[in-house]
Every structure is written in structure tokens, then in C-alpha cells.
C-alpha angles and dihedrals in degrees: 000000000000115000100208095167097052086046089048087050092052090046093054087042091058091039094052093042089049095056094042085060095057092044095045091052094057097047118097118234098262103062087038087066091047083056095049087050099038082055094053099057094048092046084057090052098052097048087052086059091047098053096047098071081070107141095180113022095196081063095063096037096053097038085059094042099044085035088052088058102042096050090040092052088045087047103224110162084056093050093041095055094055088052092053091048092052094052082051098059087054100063102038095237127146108197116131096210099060093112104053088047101058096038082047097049098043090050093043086047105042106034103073129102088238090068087062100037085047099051093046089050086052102036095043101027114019098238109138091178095103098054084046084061096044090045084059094057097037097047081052087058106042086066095061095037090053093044084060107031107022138216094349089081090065098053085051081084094081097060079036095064095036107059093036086053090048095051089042086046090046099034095126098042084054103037090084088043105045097066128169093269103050096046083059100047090048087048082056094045093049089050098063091057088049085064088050091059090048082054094048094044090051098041099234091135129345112235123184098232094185089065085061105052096097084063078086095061095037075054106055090043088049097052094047084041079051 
């Protein structure tokens, strides 16, 4: 099967980023850092509105705190980061933020419950519309995420295709899995970690979100355990 709405969301992702690129290089310091704030702000706002669609709050809480350990055990943000580095000397880039884009990007773009709804329209029924809408949003925002960060959004674009393709592939093994509830409670999941990244942007405390990233699948055991 072809998955052309998740195609379709990589292509917007690599448009809008492109574009943010252009813009990011012609602004002066000083506006870049008014982007990079102004990102902030409304990352904190989405992951609010994220977190507010909680249905049992010790859910949450356990699956960041076990998903932290586990992460930080692992040591994610640590592997993560070499393979970054790697990638960058690829391709011969020198941004330093490399890094923070494509984790952001990957986390702004996955963690919503549109990426599941979206995958289960397309994998069951055919109906990329959904992942059209959500292309829409996330190209927008590429724009903004590589004007700040750089050329690391773009790359996002690899984790990006292959977990959309896996939920669309998968579609009828999760349906029965991914209820409601749990949609919402991984929404709410996901949105702890979006407040993370405005943090992060606005440099009120640096958190190692990689680490974090295990919190999804405690998430997904705890709401089926609940």
C-alpha cells in the first residue's frame, strides 16, 4: 500500500522547512531570537492543550517518570546525539543545532492525536484527508521550526515517515488497541514533553527530551494495565 498521506506530510515538511531556511538565513540576530521566542510561547501553548485532554493523570505521571529511567539508563539522548553527529558530518553541515531541530520536529510533528487518527483513516479506509490536514499544519510550521533551528528539521522527516508508515501499515492490529482513551492519554503524554521543547526554546531549563521518549510506550502498557 501506498501511503500517499503520509508521503504528501513528508513532502510539506521538506517545502516549509525549505523555505524556513531561506528565511532564517536573511534574518539579523536579533529577530532570529524573537522567532525562537515567539516559538517558544506558542510551543507552550500547544502542549497545554495537549495536556489537557488527560483522562487519568497517575498515567501520565508514571509513564514520564518510568520513561525518564529508562531513557536515561539507556542513555538516549547520548546515543542519539552521536548519531546526529554522525548524520552531520555527512553531510558536511555545521549547525549546532542540528540536534534540537530534528528531535523537535520529530516530537511537534508525531505526538499528536492527528498522527494516529490519521494512520487508522488511511490504513483501514483509504482516506488520506486527514494527513492532508495535518500536512497543512505541519508544513506551517516547518517553516517556523527550521528558521529557528536550521537544516535538522528537515531531516525530521526520516523518524517522521517511518512511524506514520508503521501505524498506516499496522492500522488493523492497533485499531483495537489505540482506543479513545488512550489516544487521548498519549496526546496528553506527548504534551508534556511539548512543554519540554518551549523550555528548552526559551531557555528556562534545559531537559534532555530523548531521554524521554520511552514515557510513549509506558504509556500505551499503563493505559491498557488502567
Amino acid at each position: 500500500m501506498l501511503p500517499i498521506g503520509t508521503i504528501v506530510n513528508v513532502l510539506a515538511v521538506l517545502v516549509g522547512g525549505a523555505v524556513g531556511l531561506l528565511a532564517g538565513n536573511r534574518l539579523p540576530e536579533r529577530l532570529r531570537t524573537l522567532v525562537f521566542q515567539g516559538l517558544g510561547l506558542c510551543t507552550l501553548a500547544i502542549g497545554i492543550t495537549m495536556i489537557l485532554k488527560m483522562q487519568n493523570p497517575l498515567v501520565i505521571i508514571f509513564s514520564m517518570v518510568m520513561g525518564g529511567v529508562v531513557g536515561g539508563l539507556l542513555r538516549l539522548d547520548e546515543r542519539f546525539e552521536a548519531l546526529s553527529d554522525w548524520l552531520k558530518d555527512r553531510i558536511k553541515s555545521k549547525n549546532e543545532l542540528f540536534t534540537d531541530g530534528l528531535v523537535t520536529s520529530f516530537l511537534i510533528f508525531c505526538v499528536g492525536s492527528m498522527t494516529i487518527l490519521g494512520a487508522f483513516d488511511e490504513g483501514l479506509r483509504s482516506d488520506p484527508t486527514l494527513y492532508f490536514t495535518k500536512s497543512m499544519l505541519d508544513g506551517f510550521a516547518a517553516i517556523a521550526l527550521a528558521a529557528t533551528y536550521g537544516i535538522g528539521v528537515l531531516f525530521s522527516v526520516i523518524p517522521l515517515f517511518l512511524y506514520q508508515f508503521g501505524l498506516t501499515l499496522f492500522a488493523g492490529l492497533l485499531q483495537h488497541m489505540f482506543t479513545e482513551t488512550m489516544i487521548a492519554q498519549l496526546t496528553a503524554t506527548g504534551g508534556v514533553m511539548i512543554l519540554g521543547i518551549g523550555f528548552n526554546l526559551l531557555d528556562i531549563k534545559r531537559i534532555p527530551l530523548t531521554n524521554f521518549l520511552p514515557a510513549l510506550v509506558f504509556c500505551v502498557v499503563l493505559s491498557v494495565w488502567f
